[in-house]
C-alpha positions as CSV (number, residue, x, y, z in Angstrom):
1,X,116.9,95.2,100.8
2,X,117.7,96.7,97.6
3,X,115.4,94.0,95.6
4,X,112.4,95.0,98.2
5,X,113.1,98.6,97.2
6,X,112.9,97.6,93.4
7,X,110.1,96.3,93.7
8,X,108.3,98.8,95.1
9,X,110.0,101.3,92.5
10,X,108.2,99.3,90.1
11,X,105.1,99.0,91.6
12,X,104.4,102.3,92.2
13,X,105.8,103.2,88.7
14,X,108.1,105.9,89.5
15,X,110.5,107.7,87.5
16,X,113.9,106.7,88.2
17,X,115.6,108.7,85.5
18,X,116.9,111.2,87.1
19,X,119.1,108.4,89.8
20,X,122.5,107.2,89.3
21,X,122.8,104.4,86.0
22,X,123.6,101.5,88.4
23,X,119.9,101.7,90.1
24,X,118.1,102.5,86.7
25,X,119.5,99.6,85.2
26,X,118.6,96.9,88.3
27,X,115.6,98.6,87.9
28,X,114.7,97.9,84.7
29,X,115.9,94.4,85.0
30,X,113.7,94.0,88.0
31,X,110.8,95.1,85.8
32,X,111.3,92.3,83.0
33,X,111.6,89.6,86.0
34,X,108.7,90.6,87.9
35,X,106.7,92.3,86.0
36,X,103.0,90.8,85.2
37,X,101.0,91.7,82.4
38,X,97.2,92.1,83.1
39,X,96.0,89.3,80.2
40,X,98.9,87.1,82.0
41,X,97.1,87.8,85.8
42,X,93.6,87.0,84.2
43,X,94.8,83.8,82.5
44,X,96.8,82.2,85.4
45,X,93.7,83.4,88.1
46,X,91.4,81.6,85.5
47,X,93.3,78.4,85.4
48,X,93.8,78.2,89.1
49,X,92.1,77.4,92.5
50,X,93.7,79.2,95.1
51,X,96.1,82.1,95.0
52,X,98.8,79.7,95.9
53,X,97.9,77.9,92.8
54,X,98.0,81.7,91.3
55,X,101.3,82.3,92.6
56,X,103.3,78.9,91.3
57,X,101.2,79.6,87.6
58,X,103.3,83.0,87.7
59,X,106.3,81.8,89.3
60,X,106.2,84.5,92.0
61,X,107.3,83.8,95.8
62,X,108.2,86.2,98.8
63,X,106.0,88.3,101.3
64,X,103.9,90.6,100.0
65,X,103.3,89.4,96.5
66,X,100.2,87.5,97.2
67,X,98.7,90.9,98.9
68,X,100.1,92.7,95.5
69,X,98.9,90.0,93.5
70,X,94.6,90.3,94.9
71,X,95.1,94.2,94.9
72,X,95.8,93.9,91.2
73,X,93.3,91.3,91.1
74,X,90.5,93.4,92.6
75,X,91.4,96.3,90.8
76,X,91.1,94.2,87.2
77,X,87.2,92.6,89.0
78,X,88.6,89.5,88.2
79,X,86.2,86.6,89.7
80,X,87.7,84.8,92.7
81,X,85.1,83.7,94.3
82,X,85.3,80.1,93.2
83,X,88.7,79.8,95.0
84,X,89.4,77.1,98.2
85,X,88.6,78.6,101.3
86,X,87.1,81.6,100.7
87,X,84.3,81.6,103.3
């Protein structure tokens, strides 16, 4: 529960200052493991042919971070349309 919450503290980028040093610090540690850099989406979205394919390249697993993972990928206008089984 508390990794799912973690997560979504760093997704939405919020501010966690201002909370006790114990949740700031599993926050930030959460940020360096699952944190994905932009270039690092492009390059492994580039090299792959399915967002399975995607997900392995970044080493990510666990619901939801596909869904993250085309939001971010929409967002950026990065070309998927060459992927397996899309249509």
């Amino acid at each position: 529960m508390q990794e799912t919450i973690l997560r979504r503290v760093v997704h939405l980028d919020l501010n966690v200052s201002h909370l006790p040093a114990t949740l700031h610090v599993a926050s930030e540690e959460s940020t360096e493991r699952i944190a994905i850099g932009d270039e690092e989406l492009k390059v492994a979205i580039s090299l792959s042919r399915s967002w399975a394919e995607v997900l392995r390249r970044l080493e990510r697993t666990g619901g939801g971070t596909q869904g993250v993972i085309k939001q971010r990928a929409e967002r950026l206008g990065l070309d998927v349309s060459y992927f397996l089984g899309q249509g």
